[in-house]
DSSP file (Angstrom, degrees, kcal/mol; ACC not computed):
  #  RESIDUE AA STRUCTURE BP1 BP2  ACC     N-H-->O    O-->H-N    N-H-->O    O-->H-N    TCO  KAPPA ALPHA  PHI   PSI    X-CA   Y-CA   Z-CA
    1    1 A X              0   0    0      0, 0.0     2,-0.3     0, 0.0     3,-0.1   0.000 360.0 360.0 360.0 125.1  -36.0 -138.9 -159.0
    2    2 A X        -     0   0    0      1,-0.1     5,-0.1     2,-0.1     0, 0.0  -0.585 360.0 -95.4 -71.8 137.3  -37.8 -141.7 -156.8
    3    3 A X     >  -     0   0    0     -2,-0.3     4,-2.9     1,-0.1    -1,-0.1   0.220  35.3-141.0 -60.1 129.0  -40.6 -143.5 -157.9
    4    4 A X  H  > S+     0   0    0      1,-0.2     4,-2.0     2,-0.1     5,-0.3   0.921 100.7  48.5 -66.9 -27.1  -43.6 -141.4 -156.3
    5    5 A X  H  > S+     0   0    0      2,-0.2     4,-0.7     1,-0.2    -1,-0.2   0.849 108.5  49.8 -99.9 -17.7  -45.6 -144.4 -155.5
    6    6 A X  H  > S+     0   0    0      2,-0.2     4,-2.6     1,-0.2    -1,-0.2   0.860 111.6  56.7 -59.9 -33.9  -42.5 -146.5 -153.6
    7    7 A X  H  X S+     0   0    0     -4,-2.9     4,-1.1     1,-0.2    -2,-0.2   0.765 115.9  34.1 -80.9 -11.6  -42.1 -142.8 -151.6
    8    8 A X  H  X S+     0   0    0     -4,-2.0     4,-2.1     2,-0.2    -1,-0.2   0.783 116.8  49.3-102.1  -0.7  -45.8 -143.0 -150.4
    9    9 A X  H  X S+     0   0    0     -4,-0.7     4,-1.0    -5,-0.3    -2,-0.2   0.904 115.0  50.3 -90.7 -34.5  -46.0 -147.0 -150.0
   10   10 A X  H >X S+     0   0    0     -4,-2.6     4,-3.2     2,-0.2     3,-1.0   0.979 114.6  46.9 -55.5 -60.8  -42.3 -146.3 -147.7
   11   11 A X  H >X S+     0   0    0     -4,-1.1     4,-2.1     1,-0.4     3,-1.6   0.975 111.2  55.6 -69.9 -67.1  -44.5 -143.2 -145.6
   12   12 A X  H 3X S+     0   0    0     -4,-2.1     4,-1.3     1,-0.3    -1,-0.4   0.580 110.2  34.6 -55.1 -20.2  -47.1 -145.5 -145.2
   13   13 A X  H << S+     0   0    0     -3,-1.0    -1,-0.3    -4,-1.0    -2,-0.2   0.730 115.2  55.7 -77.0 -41.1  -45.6 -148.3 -143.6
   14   14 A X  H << S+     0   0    0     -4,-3.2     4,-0.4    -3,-1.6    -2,-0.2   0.917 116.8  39.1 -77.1 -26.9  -43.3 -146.3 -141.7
   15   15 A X  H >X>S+     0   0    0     -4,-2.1     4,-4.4    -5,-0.3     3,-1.0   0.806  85.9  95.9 -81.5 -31.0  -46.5 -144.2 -140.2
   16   16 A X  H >X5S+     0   0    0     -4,-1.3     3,-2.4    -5,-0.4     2,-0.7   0.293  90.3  39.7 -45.4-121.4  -48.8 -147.1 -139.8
   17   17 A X  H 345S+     0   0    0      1,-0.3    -1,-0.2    -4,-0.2    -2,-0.1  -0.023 119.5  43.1 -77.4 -26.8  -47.9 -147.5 -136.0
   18   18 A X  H <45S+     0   0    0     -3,-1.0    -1,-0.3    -2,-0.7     3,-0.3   0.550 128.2  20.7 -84.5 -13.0  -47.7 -143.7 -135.0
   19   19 A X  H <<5S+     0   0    0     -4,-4.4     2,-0.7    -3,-2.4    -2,-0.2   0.845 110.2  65.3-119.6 -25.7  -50.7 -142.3 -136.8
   20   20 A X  S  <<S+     0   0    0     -4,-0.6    -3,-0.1    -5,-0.5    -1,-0.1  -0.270  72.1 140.5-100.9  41.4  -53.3 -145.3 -137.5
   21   21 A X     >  -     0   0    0     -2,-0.7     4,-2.1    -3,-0.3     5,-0.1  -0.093  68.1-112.8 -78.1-164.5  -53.9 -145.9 -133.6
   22   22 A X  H  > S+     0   0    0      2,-0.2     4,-3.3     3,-0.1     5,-0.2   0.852 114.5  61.6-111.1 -23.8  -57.0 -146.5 -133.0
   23   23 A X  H  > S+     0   0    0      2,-0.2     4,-3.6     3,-0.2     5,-0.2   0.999 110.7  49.5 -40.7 -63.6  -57.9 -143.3 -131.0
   24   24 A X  H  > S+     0   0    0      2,-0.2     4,-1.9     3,-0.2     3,-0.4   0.926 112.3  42.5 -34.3 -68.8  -56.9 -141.5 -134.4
   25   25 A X  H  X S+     0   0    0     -4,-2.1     4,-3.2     1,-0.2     5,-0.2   0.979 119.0  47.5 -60.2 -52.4  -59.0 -143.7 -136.7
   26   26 A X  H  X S+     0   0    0     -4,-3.3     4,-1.9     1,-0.2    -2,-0.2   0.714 111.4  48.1 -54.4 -42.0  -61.7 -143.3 -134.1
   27   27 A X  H  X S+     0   0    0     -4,-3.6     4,-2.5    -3,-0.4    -1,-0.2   0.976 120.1  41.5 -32.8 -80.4  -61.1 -139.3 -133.8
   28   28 A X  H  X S+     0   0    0     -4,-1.9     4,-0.6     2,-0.3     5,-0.4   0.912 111.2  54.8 -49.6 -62.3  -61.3 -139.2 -137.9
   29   29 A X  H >X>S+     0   0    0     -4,-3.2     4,-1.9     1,-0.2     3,-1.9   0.866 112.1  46.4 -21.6 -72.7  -64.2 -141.7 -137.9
   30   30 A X  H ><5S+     0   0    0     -4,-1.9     3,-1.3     5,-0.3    -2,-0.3   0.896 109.8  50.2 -27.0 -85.3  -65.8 -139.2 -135.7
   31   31 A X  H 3<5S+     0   0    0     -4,-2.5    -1,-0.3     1,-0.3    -2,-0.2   0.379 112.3  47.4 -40.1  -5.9  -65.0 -135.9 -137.7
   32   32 A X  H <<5S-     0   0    0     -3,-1.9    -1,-0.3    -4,-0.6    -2,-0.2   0.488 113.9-119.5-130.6 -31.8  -66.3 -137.3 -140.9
   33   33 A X  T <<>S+     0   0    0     -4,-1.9     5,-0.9    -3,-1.3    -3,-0.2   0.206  77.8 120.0 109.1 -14.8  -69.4 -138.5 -139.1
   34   34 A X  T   <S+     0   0    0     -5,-1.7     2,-0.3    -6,-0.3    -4,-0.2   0.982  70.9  47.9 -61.4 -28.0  -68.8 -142.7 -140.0
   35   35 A X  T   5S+     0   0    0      1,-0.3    -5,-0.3    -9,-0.1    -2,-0.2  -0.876 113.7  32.1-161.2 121.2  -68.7 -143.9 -136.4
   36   36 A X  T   5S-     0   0    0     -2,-0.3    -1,-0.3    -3,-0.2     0, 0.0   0.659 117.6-110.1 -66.9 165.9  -70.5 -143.1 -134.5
   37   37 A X  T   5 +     0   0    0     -2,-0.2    -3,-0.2    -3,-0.1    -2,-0.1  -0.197  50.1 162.7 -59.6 117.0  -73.1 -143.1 -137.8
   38   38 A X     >< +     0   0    0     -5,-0.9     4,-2.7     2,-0.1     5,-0.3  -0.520   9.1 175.5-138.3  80.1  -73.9 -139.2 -138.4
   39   39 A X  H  > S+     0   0    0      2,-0.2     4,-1.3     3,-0.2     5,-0.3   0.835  77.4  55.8 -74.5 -13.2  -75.2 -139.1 -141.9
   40   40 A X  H >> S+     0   0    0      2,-0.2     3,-5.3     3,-0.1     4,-1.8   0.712 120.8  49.7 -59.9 -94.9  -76.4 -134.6 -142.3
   41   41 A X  H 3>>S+     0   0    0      1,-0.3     4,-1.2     2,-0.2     5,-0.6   0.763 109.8  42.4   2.0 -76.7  -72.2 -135.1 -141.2
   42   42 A X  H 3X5S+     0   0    0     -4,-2.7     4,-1.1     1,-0.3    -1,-0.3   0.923 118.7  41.6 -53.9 -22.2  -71.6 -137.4 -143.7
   43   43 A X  H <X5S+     0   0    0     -3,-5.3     4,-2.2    -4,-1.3    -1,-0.3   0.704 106.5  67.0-100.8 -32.1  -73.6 -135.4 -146.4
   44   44 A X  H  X5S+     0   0    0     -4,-1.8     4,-3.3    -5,-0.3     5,-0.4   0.965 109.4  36.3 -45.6 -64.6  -72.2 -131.7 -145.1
   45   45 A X  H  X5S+     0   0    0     -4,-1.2     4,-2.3    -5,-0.2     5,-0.3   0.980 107.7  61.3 -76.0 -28.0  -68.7 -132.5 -146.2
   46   46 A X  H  X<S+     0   0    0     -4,-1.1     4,-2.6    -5,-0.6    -1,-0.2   0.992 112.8  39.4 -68.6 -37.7  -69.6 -134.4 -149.2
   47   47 A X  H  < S+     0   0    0     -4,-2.2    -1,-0.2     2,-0.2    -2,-0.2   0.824 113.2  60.6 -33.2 -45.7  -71.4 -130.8 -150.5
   48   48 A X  H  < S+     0   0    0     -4,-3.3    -1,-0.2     1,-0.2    -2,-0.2   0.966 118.2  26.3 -30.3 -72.9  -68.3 -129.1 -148.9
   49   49 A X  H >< S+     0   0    0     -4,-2.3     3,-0.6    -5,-0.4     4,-0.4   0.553  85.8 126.2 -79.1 -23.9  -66.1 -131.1 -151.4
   50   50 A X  T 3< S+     0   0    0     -4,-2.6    -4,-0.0    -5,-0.3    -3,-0.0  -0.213  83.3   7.0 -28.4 106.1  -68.2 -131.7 -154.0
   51   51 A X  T 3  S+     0   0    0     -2,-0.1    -1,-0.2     2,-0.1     3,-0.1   0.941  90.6 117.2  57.9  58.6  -66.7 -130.5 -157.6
   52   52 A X    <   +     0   0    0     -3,-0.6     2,-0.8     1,-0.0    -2,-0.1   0.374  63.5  86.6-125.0 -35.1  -63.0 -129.7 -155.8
   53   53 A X        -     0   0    0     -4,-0.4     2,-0.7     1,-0.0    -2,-0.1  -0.681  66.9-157.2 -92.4 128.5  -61.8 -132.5 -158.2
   54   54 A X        -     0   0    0     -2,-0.8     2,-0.4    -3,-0.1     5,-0.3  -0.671  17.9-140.7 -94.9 123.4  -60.7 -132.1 -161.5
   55   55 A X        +     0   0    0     -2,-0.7     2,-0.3     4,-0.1     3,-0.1  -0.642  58.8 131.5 -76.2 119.4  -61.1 -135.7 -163.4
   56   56 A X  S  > S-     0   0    0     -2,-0.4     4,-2.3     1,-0.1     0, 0.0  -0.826  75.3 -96.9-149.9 169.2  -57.3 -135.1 -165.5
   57   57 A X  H  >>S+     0   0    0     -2,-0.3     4,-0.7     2,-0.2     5,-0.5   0.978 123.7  60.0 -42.9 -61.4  -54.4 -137.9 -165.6
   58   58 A X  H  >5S+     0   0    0      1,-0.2     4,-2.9     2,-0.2     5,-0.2   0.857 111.9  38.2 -62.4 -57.5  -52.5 -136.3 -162.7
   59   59 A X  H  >5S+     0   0    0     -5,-0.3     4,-3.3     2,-0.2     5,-0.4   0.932 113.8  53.6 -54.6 -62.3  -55.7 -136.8 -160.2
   60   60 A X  H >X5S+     0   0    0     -4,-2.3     3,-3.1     1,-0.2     4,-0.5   0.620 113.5  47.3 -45.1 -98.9  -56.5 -140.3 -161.9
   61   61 A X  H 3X5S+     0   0    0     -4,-0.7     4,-3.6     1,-0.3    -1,-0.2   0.618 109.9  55.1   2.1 -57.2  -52.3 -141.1 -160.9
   62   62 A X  H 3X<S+     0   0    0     -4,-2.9     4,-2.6    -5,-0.5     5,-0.4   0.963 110.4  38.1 -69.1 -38.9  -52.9 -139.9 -157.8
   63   63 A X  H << S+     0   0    0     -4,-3.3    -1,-0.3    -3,-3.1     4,-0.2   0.883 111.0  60.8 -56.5 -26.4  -55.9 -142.2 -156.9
   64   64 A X  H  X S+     0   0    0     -4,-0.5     4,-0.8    -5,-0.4    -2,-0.2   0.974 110.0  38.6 -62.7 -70.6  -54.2 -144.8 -158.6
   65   65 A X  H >X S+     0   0    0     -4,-3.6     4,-2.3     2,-0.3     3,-1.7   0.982 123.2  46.7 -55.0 -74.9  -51.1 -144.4 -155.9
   66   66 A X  H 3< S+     0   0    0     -4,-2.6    -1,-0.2     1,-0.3    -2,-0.2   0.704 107.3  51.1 -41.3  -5.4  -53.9 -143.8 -152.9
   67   67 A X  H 34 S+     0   0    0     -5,-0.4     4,-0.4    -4,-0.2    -1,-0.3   0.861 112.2  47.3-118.3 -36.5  -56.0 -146.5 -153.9
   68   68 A X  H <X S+     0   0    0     -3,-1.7     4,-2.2    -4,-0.8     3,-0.4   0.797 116.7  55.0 -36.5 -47.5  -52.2 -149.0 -153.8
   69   69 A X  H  X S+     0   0    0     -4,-2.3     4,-2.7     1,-0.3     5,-0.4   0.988 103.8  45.7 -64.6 -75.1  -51.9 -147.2 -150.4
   70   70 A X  H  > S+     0   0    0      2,-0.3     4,-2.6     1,-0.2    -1,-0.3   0.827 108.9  51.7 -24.2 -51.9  -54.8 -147.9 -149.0
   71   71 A X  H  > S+     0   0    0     -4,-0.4     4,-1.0    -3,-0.4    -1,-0.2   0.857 109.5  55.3 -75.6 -30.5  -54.9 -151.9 -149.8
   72   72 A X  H >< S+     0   0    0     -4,-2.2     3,-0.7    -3,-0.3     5,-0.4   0.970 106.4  54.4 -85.4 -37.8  -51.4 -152.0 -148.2
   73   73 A X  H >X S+     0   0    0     -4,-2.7     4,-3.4     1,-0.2     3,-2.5   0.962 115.2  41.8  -8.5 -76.4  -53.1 -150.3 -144.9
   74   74 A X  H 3X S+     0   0    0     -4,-2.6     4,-0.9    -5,-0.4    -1,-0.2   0.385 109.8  46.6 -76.7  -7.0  -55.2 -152.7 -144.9
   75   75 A X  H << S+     0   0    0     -4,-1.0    -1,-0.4    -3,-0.7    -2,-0.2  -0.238 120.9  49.0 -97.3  16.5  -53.4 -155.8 -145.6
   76   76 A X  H X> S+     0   0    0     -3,-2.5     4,-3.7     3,-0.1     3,-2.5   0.501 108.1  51.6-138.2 -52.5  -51.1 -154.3 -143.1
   77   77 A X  H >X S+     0   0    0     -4,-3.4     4,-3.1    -5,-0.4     3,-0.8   0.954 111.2  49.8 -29.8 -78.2  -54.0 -153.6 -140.6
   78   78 A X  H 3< S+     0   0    0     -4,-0.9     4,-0.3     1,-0.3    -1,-0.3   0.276 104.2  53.7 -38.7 -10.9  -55.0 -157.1 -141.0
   79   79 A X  H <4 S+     0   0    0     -3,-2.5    -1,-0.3     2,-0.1    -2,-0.3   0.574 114.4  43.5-118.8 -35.4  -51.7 -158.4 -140.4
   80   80 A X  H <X S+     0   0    0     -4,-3.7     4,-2.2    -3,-0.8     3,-0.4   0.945 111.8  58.1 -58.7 -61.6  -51.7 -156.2 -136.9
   81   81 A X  H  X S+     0   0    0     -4,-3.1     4,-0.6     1,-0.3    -3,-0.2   0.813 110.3  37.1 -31.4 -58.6  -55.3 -157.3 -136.3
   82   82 A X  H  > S+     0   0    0     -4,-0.3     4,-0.8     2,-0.2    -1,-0.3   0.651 115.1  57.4 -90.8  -3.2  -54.6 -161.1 -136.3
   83   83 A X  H  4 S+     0   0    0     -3,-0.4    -2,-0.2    -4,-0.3    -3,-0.1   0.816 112.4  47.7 -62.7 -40.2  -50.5 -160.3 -134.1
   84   84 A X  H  < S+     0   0    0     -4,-2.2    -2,-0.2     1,-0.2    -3,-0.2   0.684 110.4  52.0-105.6 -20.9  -52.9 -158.8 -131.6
   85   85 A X  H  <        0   0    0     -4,-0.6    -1,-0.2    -5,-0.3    -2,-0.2   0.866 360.0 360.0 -47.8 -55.2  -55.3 -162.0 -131.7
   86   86 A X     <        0   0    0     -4,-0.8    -2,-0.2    -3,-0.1    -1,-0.2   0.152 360.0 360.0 -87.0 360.0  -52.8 -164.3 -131.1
């Protein structure tokens, strides 16, 4: 069986150029209400969502793995950010 957190740090990397354009983040941004700044938005979905997670191991894991994904985004982001500087 493959390590669960190699198969999502592999998806992310390969996705980072087709899905994390900036129309996309900017689309998401949008929908979620961070940019532009909508806070009733921002405070709608958190009610939405609000007690939808159950604090167990397997959710803690899974942040665990999202919360590695995420810093490699962004170190990856950051690594696009200053290629597109230069």
């Amino acid at each position: 069986m493959p390590n669960l957190q190699e198969t999502v740090f592999d998806a992310v990397m390969e996705s980072f150029p087709i899905v994390f354009t900036v129309g996309n983040i900017k689309k998401a941004w949008d929908h979620v209400g961070v940019h532009p700044l909508q806070p009733e938005k921002i405070m709608n979905h958190c009610h939405e969502n609000l007690g939808k997670i159950e604090k167990d191991e397997v959710v803690t894991e899974k942040y665990a793995i999202a919360f590695e994904a995420k810093e490699a985004f962004k170190a990856l982001h950051e690594e696009h950010s200053q290629a597109v500087q230069n």
